[in-house]
ZAMARGU-4260 file (C-alpha; in steps of 0.2 Angstrom, whole numbers, plus 5000, padded with zeros to 4 digits):
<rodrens>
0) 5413/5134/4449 | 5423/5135/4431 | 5425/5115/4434 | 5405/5114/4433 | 5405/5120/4417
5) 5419/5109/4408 | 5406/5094/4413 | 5398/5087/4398 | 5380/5091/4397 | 5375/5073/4403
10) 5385/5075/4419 | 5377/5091/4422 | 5361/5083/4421 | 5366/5068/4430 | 5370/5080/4445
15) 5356/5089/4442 | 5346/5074/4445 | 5354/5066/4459 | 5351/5084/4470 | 5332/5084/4465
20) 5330/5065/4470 | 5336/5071/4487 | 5325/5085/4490 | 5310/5074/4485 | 5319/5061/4498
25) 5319/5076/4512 | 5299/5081/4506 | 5292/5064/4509 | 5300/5062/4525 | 5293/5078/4531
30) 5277/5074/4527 | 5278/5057/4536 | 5284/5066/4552 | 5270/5080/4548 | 5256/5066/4548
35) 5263/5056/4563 | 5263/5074/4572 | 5245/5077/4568 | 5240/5060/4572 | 5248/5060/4588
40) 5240/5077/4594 | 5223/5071/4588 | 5227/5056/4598 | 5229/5067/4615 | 5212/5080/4611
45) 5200/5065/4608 | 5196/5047/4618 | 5191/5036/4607 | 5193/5015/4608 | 5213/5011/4604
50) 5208/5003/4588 | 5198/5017/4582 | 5210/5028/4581 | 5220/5020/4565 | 5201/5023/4556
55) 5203/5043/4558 | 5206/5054/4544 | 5224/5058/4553 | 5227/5038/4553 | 5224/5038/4533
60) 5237/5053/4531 | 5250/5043/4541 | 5248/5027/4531 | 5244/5038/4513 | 5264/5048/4517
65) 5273/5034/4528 | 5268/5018/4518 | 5252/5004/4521 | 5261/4997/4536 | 5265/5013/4546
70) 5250/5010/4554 | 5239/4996/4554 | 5221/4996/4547 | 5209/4984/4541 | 5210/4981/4523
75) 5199/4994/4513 | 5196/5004/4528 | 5204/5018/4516 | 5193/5015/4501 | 5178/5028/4504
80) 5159/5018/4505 | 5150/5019/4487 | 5136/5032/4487 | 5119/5023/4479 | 5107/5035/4474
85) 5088/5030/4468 | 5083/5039/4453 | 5073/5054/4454 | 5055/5049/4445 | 5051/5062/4432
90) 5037/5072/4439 | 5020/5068/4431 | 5010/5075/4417 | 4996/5086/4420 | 4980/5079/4420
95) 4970/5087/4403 | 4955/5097/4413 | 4938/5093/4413 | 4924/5098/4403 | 4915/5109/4410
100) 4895/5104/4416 | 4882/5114/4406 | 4871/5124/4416 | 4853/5120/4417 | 4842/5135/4408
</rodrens>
């Protein structure tokens, strides 16, 4: 342990790097066998056409973690739909009142 510390700082920091790029290694593919998991349980609870299944939210998690070709998809079926919203019309102005009649005497 003594050793450690006779490292220059750089080499410290070398290691220091070298162990954290692993752990983010071991996260990702974690993940990637998370989303297979899920997708392949969603797969056995619902019955849906073969090639509907890759459309799924569970099919965008697999390709989002494992990369675009772990499972293959039509291009843009990731990108959401654009939401196109008329304007609201301003509501409209009162009408001024009318005069009133005058009676007859």
């Amino acid at each position: 342990m003594t050793a450690f510390f006779r490292l220059p700082a750089w080499a410290a920091a070398c290691v220091g790097v070298c162990l954290s790029l692993g752990a983010g290694a071991q996260t990702a593919a974690s993940t990637c066998d998370q989303a297979w998991t899920e997708y392949n349980e969603f797969k056995q609870r619902n019955v849906m056409a073969p090639s509907e299944y890759a459309l799924t939210v569970q099919g965008a998690n697999v390709r989002a973690n494992c990369g675009a070709n772990a499972l293959p998809a039509p291009p843009g079926s990731d990108t959401p739909h654009w939401v196109v919203r008329k304007p609201i019309k301003p509501p409209e102005k009162p009408k001024p009142p009318k005069t009133p009649k005058p009676t007859p005497p």
